[in-house]
DRENDO-1510 file (C-alpha; in Angstrom, 1 decimal, always signed):
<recs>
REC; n; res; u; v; w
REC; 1; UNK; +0.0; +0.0; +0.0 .
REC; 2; UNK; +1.5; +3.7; -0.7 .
REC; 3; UNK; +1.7; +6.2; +2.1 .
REC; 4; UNK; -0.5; +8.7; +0.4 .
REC; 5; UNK; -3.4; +6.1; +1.1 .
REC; 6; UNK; -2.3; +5.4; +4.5 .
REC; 7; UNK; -2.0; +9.3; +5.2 .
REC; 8; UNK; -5.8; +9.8; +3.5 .
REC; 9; UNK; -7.1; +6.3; +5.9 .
REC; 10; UNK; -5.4; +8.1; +8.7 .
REC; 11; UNK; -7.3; +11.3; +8.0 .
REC; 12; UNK; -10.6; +9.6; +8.3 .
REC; 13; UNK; -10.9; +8.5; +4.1 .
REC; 14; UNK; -11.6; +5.4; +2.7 .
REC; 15; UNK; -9.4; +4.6; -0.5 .
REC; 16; UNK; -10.0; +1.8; -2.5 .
REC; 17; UNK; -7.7; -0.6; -0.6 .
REC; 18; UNK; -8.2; +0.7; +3.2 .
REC; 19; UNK; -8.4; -3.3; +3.8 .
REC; 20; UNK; -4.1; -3.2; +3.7 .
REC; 21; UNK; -3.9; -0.5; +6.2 .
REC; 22; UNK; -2.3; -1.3; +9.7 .
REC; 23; UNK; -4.3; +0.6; +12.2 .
REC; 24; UNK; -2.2; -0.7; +15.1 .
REC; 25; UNK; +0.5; +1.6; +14.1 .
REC; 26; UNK; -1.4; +4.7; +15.2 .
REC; 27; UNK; +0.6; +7.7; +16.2 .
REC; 28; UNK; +0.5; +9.3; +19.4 .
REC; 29; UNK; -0.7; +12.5; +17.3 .
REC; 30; UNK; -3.7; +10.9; +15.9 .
REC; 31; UNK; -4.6; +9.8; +19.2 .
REC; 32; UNK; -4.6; +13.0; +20.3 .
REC; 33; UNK; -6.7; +14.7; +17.5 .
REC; 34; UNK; -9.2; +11.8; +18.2 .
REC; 35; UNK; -9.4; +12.3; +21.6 .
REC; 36; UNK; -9.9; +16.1; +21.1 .
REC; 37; UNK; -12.4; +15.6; +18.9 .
REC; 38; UNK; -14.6; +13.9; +21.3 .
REC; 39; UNK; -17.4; +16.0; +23.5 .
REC; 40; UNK; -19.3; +14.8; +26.0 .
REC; 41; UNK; -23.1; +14.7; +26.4 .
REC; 42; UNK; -23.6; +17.9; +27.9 .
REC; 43; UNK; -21.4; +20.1; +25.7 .
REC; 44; UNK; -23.1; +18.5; +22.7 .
REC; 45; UNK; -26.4; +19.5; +24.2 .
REC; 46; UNK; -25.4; +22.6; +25.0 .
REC; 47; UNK; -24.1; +23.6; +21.1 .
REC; 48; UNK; -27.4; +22.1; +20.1 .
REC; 49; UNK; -29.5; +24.8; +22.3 .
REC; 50; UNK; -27.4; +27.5; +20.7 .
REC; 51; UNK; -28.0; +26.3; +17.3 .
REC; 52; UNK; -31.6; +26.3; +17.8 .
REC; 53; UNK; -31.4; +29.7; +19.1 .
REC; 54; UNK; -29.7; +30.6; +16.4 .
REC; 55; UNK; -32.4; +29.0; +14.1 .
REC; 56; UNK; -34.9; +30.8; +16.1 .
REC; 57; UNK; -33.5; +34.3; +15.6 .
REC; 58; UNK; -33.2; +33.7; +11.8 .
REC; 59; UNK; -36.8; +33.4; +11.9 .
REC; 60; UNK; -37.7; +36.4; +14.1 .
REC; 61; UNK; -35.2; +38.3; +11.1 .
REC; 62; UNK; -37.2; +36.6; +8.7 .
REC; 63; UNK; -40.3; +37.7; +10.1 .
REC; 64; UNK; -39.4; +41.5; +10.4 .
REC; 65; UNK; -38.0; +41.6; +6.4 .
REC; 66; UNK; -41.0; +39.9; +5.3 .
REC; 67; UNK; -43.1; +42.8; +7.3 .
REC; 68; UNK; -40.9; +45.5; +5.5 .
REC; 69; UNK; -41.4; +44.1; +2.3 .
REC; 70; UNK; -44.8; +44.2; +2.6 .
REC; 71; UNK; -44.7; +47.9; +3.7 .
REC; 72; UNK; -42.9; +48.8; +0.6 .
REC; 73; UNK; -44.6; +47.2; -1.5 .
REC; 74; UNK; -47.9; +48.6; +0.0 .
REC; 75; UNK; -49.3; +45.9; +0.9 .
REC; 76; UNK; -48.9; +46.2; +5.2 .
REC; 77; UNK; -51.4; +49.0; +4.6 .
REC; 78; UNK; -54.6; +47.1; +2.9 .
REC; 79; UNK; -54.6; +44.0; +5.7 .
REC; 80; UNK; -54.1; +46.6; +9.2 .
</recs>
């Protein structure tokens, strides 16, 4: 197997012959990205309630431009 498809296995790819890699020669580095990369319950829960806040103040945007479109177009006028 060539490095290049080691080095794209070891950065979480899957080439066509990921079968011939030998995982058990793992560097410390890796380890350490993986275990970086890990969150725990409560952290994930807590990026989750900011994302739907997030979602929630895209809509209260959404809501005001809709409302000033439909005062320039005229149209806030004729349903008030």
């Amino acid at each position: 197997m060539t490095s290049s498809n080691k080095r794209r296995y070891m950065d979480g790819c899957f080439c066509g012959d990921w079968v011939d890699v030998d995982v058990t020669q793992q560097s410390k580095f890796h380890e350490a990205i993986a275990q970086r990369k890990r969150k725990d319950l409560q952290t994930l829960l807590e990026e989750l309630e900011e994302i739907k806040k997030n979602f929630e103040k895209i809509a209260e945007k959404q809501a005001l431009l809709d409302n000033l479109w439909k005062f320039h177009n005229g149209d806030f006028a004729e349903q008030g």
